[in-house]
C-alpha positions as CSV (number, residue, x, y, z in Angstrom):
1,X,19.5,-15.3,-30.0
2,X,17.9,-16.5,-32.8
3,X,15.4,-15.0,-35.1
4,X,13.5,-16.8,-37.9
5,X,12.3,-13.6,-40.0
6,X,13.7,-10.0,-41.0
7,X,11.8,-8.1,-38.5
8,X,13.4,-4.7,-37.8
9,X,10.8,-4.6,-34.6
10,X,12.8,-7.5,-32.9
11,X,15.3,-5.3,-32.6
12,X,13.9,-3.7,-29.8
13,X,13.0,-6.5,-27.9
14,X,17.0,-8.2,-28.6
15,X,18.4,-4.9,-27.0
16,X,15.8,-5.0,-23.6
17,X,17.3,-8.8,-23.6
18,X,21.1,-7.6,-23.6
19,X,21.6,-10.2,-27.1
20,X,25.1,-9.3,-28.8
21,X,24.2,-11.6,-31.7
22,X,21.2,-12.4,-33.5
23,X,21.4,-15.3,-36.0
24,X,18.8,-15.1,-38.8
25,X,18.7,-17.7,-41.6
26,X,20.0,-17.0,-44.9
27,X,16.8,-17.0,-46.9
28,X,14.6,-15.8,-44.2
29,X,11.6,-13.8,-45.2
30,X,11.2,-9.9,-44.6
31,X,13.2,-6.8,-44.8
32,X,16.9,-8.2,-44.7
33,X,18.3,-4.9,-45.6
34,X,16.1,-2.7,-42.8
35,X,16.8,-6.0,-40.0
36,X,20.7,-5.7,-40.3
37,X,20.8,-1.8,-40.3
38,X,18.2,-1.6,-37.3
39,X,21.0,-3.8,-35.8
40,X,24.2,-2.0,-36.9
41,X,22.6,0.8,-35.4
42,X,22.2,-1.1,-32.2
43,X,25.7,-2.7,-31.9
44,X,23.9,-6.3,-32.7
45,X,26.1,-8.3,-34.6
46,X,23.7,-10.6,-37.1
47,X,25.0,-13.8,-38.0
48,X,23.7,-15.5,-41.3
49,X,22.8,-19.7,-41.1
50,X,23.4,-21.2,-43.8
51,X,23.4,-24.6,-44.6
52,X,26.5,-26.4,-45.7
53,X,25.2,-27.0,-49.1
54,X,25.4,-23.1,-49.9
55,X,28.5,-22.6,-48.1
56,X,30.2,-21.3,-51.2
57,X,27.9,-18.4,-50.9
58,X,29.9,-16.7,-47.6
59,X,31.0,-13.9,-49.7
60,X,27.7,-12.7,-50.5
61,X,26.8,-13.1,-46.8
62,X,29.9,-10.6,-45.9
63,X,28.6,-8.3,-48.6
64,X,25.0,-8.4,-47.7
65,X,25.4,-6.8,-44.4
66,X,26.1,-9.5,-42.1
67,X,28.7,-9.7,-39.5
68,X,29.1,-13.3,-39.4
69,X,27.7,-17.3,-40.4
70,X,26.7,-20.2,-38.8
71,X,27.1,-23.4,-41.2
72,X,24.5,-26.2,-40.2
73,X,24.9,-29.8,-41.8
74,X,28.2,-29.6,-42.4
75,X,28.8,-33.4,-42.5
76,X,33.2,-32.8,-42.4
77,X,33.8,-30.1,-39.6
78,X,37.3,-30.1,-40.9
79,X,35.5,-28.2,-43.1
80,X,34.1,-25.2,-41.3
81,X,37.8,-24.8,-40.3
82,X,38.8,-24.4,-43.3
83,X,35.6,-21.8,-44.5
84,X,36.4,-20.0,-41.4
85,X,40.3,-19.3,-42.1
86,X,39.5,-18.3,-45.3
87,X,36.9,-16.1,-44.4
88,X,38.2,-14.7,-41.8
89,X,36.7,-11.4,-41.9
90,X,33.5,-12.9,-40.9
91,X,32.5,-14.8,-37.5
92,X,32.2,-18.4,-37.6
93,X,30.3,-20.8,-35.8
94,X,29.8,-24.3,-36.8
95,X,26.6,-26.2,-35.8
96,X,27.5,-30.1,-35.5
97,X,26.3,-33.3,-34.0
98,X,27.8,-34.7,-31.2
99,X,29.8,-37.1,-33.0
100,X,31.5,-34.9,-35.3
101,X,32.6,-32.7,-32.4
102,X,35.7,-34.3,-31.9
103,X,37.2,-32.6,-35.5
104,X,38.7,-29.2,-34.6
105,X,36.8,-26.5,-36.5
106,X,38.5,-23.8,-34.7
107,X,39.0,-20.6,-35.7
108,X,35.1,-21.3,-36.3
109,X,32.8,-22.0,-32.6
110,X,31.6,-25.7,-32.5
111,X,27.9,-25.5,-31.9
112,X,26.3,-28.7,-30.1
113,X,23.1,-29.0,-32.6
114,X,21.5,-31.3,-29.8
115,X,18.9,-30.7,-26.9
116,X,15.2,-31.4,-26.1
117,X,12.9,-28.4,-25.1
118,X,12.7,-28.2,-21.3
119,X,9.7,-28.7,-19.7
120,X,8.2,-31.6,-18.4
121,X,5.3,-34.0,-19.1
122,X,3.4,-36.8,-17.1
123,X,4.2,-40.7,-18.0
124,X,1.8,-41.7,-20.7
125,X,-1.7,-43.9,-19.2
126,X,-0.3,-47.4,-19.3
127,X,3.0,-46.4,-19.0
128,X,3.3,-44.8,-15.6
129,X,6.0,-45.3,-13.3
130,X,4.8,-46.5,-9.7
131,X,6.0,-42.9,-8.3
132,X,3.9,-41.2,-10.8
133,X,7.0,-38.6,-11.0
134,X,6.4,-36.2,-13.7
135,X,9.2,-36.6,-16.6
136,X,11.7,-33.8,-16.9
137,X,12.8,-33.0,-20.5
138,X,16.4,-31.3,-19.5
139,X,19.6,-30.4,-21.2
140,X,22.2,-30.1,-17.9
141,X,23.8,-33.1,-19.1
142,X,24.9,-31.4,-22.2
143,X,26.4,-28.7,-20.7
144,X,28.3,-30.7,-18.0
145,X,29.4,-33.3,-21.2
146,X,30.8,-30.2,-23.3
147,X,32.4,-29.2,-20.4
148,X,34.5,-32.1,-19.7
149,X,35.4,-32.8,-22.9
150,X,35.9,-29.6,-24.6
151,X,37.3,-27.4,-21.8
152,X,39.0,-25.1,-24.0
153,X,35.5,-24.3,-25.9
154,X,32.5,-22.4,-24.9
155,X,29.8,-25.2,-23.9
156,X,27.2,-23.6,-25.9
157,X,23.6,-25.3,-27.2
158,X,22.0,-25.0,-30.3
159,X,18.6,-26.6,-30.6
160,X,15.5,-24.9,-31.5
161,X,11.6,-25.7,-30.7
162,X,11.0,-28.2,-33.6
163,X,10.4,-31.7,-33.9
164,X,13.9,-32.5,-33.5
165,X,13.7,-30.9,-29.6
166,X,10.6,-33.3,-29.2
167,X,8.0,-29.8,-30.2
168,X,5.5,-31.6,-32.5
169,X,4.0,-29.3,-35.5
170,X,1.4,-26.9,-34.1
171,X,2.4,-27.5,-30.5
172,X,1.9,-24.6,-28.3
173,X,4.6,-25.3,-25.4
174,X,4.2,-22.9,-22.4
175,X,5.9,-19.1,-22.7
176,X,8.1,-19.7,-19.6
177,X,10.2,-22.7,-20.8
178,X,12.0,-19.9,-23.0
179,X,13.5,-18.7,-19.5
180,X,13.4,-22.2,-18.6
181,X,15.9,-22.8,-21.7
182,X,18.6,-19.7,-21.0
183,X,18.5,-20.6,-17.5
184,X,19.4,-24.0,-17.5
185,X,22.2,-23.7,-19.9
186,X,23.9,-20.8,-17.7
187,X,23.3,-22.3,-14.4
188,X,25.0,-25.5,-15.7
189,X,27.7,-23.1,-16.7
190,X,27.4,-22.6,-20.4
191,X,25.1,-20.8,-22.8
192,X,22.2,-21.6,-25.5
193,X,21.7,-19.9,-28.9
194,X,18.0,-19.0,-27.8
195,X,15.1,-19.6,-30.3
196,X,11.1,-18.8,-28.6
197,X,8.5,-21.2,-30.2
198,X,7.0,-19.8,-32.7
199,X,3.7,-19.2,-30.9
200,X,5.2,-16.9,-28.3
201,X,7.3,-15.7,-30.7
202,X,4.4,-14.1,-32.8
203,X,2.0,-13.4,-30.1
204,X,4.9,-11.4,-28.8
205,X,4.8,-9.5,-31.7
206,X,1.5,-9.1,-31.7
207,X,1.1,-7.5,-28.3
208,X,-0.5,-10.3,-26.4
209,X,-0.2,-9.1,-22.7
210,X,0.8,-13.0,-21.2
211,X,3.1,-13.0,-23.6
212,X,4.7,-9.9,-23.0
213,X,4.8,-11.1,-19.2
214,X,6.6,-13.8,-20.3
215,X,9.0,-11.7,-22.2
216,X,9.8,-9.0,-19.5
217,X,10.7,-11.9,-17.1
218,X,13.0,-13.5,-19.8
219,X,14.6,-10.1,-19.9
220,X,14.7,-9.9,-15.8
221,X,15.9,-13.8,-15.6
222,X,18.7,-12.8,-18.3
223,X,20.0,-10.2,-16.0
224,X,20.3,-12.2,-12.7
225,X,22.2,-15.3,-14.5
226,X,24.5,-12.5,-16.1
227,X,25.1,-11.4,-12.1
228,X,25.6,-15.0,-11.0
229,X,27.8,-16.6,-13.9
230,X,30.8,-17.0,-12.3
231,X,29.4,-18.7,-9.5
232,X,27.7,-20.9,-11.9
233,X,30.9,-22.1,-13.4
234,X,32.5,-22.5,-10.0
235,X,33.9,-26.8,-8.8
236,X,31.0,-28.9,-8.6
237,X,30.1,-29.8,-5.1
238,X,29.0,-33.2,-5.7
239,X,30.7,-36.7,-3.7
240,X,29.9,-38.3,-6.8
241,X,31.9,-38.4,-10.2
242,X,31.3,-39.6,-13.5
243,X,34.0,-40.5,-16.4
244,X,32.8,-39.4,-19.4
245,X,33.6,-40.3,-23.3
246,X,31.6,-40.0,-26.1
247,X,27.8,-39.1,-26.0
248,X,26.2,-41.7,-27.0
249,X,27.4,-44.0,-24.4
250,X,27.0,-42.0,-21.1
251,X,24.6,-39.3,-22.2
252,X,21.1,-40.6,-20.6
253,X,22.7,-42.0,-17.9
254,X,24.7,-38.4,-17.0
255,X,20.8,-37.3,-17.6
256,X,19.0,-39.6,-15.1
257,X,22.5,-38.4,-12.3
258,X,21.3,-35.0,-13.2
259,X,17.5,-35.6,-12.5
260,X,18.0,-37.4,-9.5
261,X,19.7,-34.3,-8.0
262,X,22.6,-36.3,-7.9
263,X,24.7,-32.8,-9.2
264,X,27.6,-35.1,-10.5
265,X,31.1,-34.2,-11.1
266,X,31.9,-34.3,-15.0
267,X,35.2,-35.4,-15.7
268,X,36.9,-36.5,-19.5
269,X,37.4,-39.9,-19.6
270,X,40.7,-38.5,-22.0
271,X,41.8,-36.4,-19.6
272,X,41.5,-37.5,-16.1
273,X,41.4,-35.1,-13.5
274,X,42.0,-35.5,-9.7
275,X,39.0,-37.8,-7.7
276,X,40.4,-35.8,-4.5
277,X,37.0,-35.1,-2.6
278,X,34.6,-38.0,-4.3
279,X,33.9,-40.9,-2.8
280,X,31.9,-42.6,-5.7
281,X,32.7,-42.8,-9.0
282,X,30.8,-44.0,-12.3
283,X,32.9,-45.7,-14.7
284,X,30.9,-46.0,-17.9
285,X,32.5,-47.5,-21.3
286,X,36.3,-47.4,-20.0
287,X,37.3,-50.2,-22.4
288,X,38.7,-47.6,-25.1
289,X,40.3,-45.1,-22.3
290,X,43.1,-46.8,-20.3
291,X,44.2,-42.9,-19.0
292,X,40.7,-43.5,-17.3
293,X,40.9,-46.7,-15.8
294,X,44.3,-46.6,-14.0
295,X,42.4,-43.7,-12.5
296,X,39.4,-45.4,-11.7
297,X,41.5,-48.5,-10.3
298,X,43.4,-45.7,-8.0
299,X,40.4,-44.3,-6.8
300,X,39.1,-47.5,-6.0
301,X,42.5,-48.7,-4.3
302,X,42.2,-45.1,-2.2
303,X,39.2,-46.4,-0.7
304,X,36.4,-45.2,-3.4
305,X,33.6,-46.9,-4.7
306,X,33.6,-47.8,-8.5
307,X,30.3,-48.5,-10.4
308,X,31.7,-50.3,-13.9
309,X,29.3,-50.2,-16.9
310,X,30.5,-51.7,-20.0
311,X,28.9,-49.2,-23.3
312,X,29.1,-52.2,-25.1
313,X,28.8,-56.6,-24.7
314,X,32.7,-56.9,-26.3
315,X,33.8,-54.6,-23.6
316,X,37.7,-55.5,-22.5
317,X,37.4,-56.1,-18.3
318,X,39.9,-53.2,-17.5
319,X,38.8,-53.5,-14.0
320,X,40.3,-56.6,-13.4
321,X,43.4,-55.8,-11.3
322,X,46.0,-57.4,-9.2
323,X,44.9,-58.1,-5.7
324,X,41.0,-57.7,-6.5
325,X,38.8,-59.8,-4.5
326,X,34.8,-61.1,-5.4
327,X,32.8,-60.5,-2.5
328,X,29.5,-61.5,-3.8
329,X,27.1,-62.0,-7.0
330,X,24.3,-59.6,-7.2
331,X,21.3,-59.9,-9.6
332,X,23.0,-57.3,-12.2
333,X,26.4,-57.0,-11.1
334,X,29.4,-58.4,-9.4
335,X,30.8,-56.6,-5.7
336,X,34.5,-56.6,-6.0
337,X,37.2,-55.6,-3.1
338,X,40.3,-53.8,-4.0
339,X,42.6,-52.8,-1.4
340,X,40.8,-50.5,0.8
341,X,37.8,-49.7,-1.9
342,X,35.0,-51.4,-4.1
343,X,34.4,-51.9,-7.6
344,X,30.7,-52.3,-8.5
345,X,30.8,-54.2,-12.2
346,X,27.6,-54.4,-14.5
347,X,27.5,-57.6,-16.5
348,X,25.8,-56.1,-19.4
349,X,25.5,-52.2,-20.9
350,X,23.0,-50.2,-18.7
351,X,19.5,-50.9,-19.7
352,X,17.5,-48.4,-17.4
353,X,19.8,-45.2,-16.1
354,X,17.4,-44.2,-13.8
355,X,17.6,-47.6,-11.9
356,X,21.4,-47.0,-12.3
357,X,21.1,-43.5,-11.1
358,X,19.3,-44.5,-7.9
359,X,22.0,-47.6,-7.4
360,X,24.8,-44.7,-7.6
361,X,23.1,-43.3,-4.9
362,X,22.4,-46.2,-2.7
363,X,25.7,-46.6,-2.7
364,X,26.9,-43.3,-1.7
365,X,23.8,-43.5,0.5
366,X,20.3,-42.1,0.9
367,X,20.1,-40.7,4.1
368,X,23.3,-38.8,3.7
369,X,23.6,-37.9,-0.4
370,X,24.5,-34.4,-1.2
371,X,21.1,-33.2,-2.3
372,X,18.0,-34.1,-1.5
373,X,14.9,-32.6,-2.9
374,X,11.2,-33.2,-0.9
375,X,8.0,-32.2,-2.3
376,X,9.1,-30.6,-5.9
377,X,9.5,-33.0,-8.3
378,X,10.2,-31.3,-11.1
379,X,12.7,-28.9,-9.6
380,X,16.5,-30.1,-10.3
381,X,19.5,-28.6,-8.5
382,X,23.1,-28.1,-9.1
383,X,25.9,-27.8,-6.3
384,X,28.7,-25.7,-6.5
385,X,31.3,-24.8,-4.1
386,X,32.0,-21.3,-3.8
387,X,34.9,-18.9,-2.1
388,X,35.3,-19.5,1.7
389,X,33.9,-22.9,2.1
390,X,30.1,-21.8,0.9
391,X,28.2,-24.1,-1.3
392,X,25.6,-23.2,-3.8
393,X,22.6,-24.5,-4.7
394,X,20.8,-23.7,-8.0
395,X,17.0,-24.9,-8.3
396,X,15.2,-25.2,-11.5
397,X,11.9,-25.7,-11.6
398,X,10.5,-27.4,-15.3
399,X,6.8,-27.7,-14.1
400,X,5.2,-24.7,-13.6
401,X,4.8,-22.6,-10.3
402,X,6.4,-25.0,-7.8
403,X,5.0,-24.9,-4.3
404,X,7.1,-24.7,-0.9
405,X,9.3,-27.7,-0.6
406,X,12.4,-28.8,1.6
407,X,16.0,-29.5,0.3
408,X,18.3,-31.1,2.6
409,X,22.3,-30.5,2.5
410,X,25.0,-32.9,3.7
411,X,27.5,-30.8,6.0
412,X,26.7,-28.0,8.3
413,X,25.8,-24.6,7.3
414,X,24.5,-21.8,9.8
415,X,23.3,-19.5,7.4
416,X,21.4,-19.4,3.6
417,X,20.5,-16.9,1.4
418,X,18.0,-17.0,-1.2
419,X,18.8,-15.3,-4.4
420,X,15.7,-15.4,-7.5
421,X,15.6,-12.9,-10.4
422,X,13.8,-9.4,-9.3
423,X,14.3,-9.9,-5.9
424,X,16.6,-8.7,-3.0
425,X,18.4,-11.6,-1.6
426,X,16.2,-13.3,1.3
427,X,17.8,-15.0,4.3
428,X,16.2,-18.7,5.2
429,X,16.4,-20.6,7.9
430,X,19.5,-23.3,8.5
431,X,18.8,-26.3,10.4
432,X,21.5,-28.5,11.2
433,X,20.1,-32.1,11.7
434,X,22.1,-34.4,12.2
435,X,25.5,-34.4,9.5
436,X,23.5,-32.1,7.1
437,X,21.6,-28.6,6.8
438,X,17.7,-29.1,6.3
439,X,16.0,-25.7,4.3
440,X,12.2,-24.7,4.1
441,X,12.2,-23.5,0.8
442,X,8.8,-20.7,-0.6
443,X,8.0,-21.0,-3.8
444,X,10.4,-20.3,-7.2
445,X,9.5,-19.1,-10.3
446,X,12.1,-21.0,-13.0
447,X,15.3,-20.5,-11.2
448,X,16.8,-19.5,-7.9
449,X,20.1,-19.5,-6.3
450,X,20.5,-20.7,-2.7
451,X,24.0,-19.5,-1.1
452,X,24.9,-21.3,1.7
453,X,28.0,-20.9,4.5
């Protein structure tokens, strides 16, 4: 967790929350001396930030009190690596853009400095879509992205509630989208260097009863996530795959899979796994990974269904194989045969991902996708298989108090369980209709976890 000031009475309040670290800024104001005892004495280990600028100043840090650093700016990662070897009795973490993420900074922790804050908002008058669906502002995709393409880190988040997260100066975002932040990191199977706006952070302090609500269910929420994790970090249970390389070409679109409840399968567009189980698969900016196109070609030759999106107009046409056949011209793309599968090919770069995401699940099709989601349009949810043929499904609900909705399944389950922090597991009813399991959902707080066999 992260603290702005030297307050020796957060200590209290990082305990009730479980925290192991607290990071607190290098110059922050307050009692620095009093704030790292009160947490020696609590087993807390505090980690100084400090920007790169100062980085030459990590001997003081160790000599001040503090267990450990977290270097933000650094514009060569290469580095933090090297500031972490040589201070090596401290902890390292290294806070860095999504393009410098590639540069080992190991033995320091990489630290994706991206995110918005979760929540959602209403299209702007003038600017509404025709649904009228609320925007979500969520960071799943970031998780599922690290994931992929960093397997042998920790995915973990590091944004805070500033401008940069999309928080404007003065703005007073809701309590709950803290627990809205922790929870969507850990159900997507990572973590999140939390940091509360700086309005509940101080009316916290202050005693204000809504906010010490808030707080006590942040500390209940933490628990229930830390009972669940595994399961959170369990296969995806998703039809659909997506071949990922760097950020900046596939992120929004990975974003817009995710809000559509389309619970994608992440998979590194380096490191290829097996497409055993999928049966559509999103191809975005292959050009500069052949590993991933021989895979994509495979799949599609196997009987799967490519969608091809070049990231850029100079895009090589990897797709174009022996024995592929044009079927037919659409208005955006081209229908391909190959073998016993199709390749779906965008002429140009993806100019709206959320009429992408909604093509990706055309073609899967909508009355039989993995998820679907009625009458809660700001809840998202994530599928994951779990032991002895169960599947998962975590809700998370970025608009407030959510009212009863229905979530279908495809496949047949005959029971399901309904798991939500401070609560003892509640049996729902299974319907089976059809090829898929149909659930009357009550209403969720920020998060729950539906287990279904």
């Amino acid at each position: 967790m992260r603290w702005p000031e030297a307050d020796a009475r957060v200590v209290s309040l990082l305990r009730e929350i479980g925290a192991a670290r607290v990071w607190l800024p290098w110059e922050a104001p307050g009692d620095r001396r009093a704030f790292l005892d009160a947490c020696r004495r609590a087993g807390i280990r505090a980690i100084a930030e400090v920007p790169a600028g100062e980085a030459a100043r990590l001997g003081e840090v160790r000599a001040a009190g503090f267990d450990g650093a977290a270097i933000e700016g650094e514009t060569d990662p290469a580095r933090s690596a090297a500031l972490a070897r040589k201070h090596s009795e401290l902890e390292m973490f290294a806070l860095l853009e999504p393009a410098r993420l590639r540069t080992p900074v190991e033995p320091a922790r990489a630290i994706l400095r991206a995110g918005l804050w979760p929540g959602s908002r209403r299209p702007e008058p003038g600017q509404a879509a025709a649904t009228q669906q609320a925007w979500l502002d969520a960071n799943i995709h970031l998780i599922a992205w690290l994931r992929a393409r960093f397997p042998q880190r920790e995915p973990v988040l590091g944004y805070r509630a500033d401008e940069a997260a999309g928080v404007a100066k003065g703005q007073r975002v809701p309590f709950w989208t803290a627990e809205l932040s922790l929870a969507e990191a850990v159900v997507a199977g990572g973590a999140v260097v939390l940091s509360l706006p700086d309005f509940f952070r101080e009316a916290l302090l202050s005693g204000q009863g809504m906010a010490r609500e808030a707080w006590d269910s942040l500390v209940i929420t933490r628990r229930f996530l830390g009972q669940h994790a595994e399961e959170f970090r369990r296969p995806v249970a998703s039809r659909v795959a997506v071949l990922v390389g760097e950020l900046e070409e596939c992120g929004e679109i990975l974003n817009l899979l995710f809000r559509h409840n389309v619970s994608p399968a992440v998979i590194d567009a380096d490191a290829p796994a097996a497409l055993d189980g999928r049966r559509v698969l999103v191809a975005v900016g292959l050009g500069s990974h052949p590993a991933a196109a021989r895979a994509a070609l495979q799949f599609a030759r196997a009987g799967g269904q490519v969608l091809v999106a070049p990231a850029n107009e100079n895009e090589p046409a990897w797709w174009k194989a022996p024995g592929l056949r044009k079927l037919r011209g659409e208005e955006e793309r081209d229908v391909y045969a190959l073998d016993g599968g199709a390749i779906l090919v965008y002429r140009a770069p993806v100019a709206d991902p959320g009429e992408f995401a909604l093509d990706v699940i055309d073609v899967l099709g909508w009355r039989r996708r993995d998820l679907r989601i009625w009458g809660a349009d700001a809840i998202i949810g994530l599928l994951h298989r779990q032991p002895g043929g169960g599947v998962s499904v975590e809700l998370l609900n970025y608009g407030g108090r959510a009212g009863e909705f229905l979530i279908r399944l495809e496949g047949e389950f005959r029971e399901a369980v309904l798991r939500q922090p401070g609560a003892r597991p509640s049996p729902l009813r299974a319907a089976v209709r059809g090829a898929g399991t149909e659930i009357e959902m009550p209403r969720i707080s920020r998060v729950a976890s539906l287990l279904l066999t």
